[in-house]
Each structure stands twice: as structure tokens, then as C-alpha cells.
N, C-alpha and C positions, 0 to 999 in steps of 0.2 A: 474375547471379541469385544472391541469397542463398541458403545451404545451411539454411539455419534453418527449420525448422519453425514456423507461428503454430498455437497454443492456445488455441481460444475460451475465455473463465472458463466454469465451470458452474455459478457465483452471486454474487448483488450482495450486499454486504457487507452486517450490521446498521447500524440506523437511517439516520438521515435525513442528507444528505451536508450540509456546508457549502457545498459550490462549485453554487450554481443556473446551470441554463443560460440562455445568454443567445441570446434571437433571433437568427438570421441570423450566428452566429457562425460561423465555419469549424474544423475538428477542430484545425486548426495552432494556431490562436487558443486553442483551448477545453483543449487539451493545453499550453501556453505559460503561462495562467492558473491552472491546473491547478497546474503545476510551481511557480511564484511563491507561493502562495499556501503551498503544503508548506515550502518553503523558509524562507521568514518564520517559522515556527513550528519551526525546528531547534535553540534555547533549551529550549523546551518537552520538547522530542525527546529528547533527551541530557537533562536531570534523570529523566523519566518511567521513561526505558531502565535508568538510573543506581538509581531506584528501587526496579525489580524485577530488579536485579542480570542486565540485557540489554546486551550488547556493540553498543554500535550503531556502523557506521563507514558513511558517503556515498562513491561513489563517481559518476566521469563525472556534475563538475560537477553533483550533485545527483537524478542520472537516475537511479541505482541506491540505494536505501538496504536496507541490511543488516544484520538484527539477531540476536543469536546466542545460543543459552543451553544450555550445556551440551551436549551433541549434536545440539539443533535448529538450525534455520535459519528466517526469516524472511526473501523479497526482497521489494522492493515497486517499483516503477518510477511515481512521483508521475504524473509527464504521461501515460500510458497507463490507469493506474489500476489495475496489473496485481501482485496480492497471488500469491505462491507457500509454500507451506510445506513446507520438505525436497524440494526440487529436482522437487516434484510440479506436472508442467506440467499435465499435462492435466489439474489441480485448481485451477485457476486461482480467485481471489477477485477481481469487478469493486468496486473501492474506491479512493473517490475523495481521501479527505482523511485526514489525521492522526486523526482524532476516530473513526473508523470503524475505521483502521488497528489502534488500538488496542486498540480492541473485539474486532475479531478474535485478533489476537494470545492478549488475554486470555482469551477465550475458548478457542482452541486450545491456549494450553501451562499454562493455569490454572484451567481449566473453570469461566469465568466468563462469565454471559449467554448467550445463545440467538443462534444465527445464522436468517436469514432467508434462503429458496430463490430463487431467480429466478422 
């Protein structure tokens, strides 16, 4: 048995995700697509990060991404959807894609746009 503690998020990220659900899919599936779809978009990633002077480094083949700015910390876990800011679990952020991802960040370390509650 894992020692890990799980952290429900206690909000879905702003705006509208890219990744729609698809029927009948199974979470494996829907977490697997999930993951593929972020990944494809790691060009994008690394300029954006590059941009606003964000350390970003991928780790466990894609599963962890991590972005860093001066004493902050950004994790995101793409296939879970699971957003953390400064090691705040039980603040968990449900977000599902790059495009959201962002948004939040921005918002958080740059007080830009408005978050949306669950």
C-alpha cells in the first residue's frame, strides 16, 4: 500500500479545456490522451515558459512537468490533470491542458485573469 496521501483539487481550472470527453472511454484511456495531447504541445511549452522567464524542465517521461520562477514552483501532472502551486497539495487545481495550464500560472504568479471555482 502506498504511503501517499491523494488530494482532491478544490477547483477546475479557467476556461474551457481542449481535451472533450469522449464516450465510453475508460480513465486509462482518457488519462493516456490526456498525456499525448500535452506532450505534442512541448515546443509551445518551452518558448511560452522561455517567455516569461519560467524554468520549465519534464520529468517521468512527461508525467511530471515543472515550472519554476524565482522562489515559486508550478507541478502539473498532464494525465491526472493535477495543477499544485508551492508544494500546496490540498490546493490542488483540476486542469486539463496546456491552454488552461497557462492561464492559471498566469494568473497565480502574474495576476492575470480570473479563476473559476468548481
Amino acid at each position: 500500500m502506498s504511503s501517499r496521501r491523494k488530494h482532491s483539487d478544490t477547483r477546475r481550472a479557467s476556461g474551457r479545456s481542449k481535451i472533450r470527453p469522449v464516450e465510453g472511454e475508460s480513465w486509462k484511456e482518457r488519462h493516456d490522451r490526456r498525456l499525448r495531447h500535452n506532450l505534442r504541445l512541448l515546443t509551445q511549452v518551452f518558448k511560452w515558459a522561455s517567455d516569461h522567464s519560467i524554468a520549465f524542465q519534464v520529468n517521468n517521461d512527461g508525467h511530471h512537468w515543472i515550472f519554476r520562477s524565482f522562489e515559486r514552483i508550478a507541478e502539473w501532472w498532464p494525465s491526472s490533470a493535477k495543477l499544485v502551486f508551492d508544494k500546496n497539495w490540498e490546493d490542488g487545481i483540476h486542469t486539463h491542458d496546456f491552454t488552461q495550464l497557462k492561464a492559471e500560472i498566469e494568473r497565480e504568479w502574474f495576476g492575470e485573469g480570473e479563476a473559476v471555482g468548481v
